[in-house]
N, C-alpha and C positions, 0 to 999 in steps of 0.2 A: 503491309508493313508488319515486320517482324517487332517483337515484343515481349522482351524478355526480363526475367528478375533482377532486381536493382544489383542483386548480390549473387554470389553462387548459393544454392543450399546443400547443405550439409548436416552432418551432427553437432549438435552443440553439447560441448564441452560442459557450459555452463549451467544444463537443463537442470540436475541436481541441487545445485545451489538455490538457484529462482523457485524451482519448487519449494524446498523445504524454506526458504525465507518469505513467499507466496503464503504460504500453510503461517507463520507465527505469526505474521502480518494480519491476516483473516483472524486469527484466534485471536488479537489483540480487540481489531475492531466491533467484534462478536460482543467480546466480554463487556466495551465500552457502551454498545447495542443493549445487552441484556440488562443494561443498569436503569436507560431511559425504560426499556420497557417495566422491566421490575418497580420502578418509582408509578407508572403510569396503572400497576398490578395492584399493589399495595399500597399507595397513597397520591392516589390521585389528585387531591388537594394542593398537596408540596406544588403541585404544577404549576400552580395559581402565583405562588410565591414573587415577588418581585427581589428579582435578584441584581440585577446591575442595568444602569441608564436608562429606568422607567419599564427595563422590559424581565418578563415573567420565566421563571424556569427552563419552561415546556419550549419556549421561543430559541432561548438561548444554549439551550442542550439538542434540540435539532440542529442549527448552525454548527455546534462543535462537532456535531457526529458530519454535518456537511464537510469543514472544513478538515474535520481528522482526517475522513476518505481523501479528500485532495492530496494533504500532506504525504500520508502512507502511500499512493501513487509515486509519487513524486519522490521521496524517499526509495521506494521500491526501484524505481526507472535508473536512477543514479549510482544504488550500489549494484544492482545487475551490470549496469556500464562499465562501473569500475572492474568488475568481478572477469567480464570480457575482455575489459581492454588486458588485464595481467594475465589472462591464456593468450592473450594474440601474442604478446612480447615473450611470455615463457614460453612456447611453441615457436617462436623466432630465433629465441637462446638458443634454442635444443638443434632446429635445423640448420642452425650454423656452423654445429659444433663437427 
């Protein structure tokens, strides 16, 4: 049995865009990164801190860097879709004309 790609491949149009919004998205989470580490560098203590619902910085700044990466996924997945879907219908425009 044959077995072939869901989709045809091709060039995408929209590799430009994903990448460079790929790249600010990284450097967003980077910099969010560099902050846990830097507290973790230079005041290790702060960690200890009890910051909201009985639980401690360090707890709670892991989770956020957990759930940031989710978000920015998810964020990222959504406007690359959008970003495609407006080449499919601009390139629909164009070959109608």
């Amino acid at each position: 049995m044959l077995h072939e790609p869901a989709s045809s491949g091709g060039r995408d149009g929209a590799a430009p865009y994903k990448s460079r919004l790929g790249v600010w998205m990284f450097l967003i989470y980077a910099l969010f990164y560099v902050g846990f580490v830097a507290i973790n560098l230079y005041n290790p203590l702060l960690m200890e801190q009890i910051v909201v619902l009985g639980l401690n910085l360090a707890t709670v700044y892991g989770f956020s860097l957990i759930i940031g990466a989710l978000l920015l996924a998810l964020i990222y997945d959504r406007l690359c879709r959008k970003k495609e879907l407006s080449m499919d219908v601009q390139s629909t425009n164009e070959g109608s004309k």
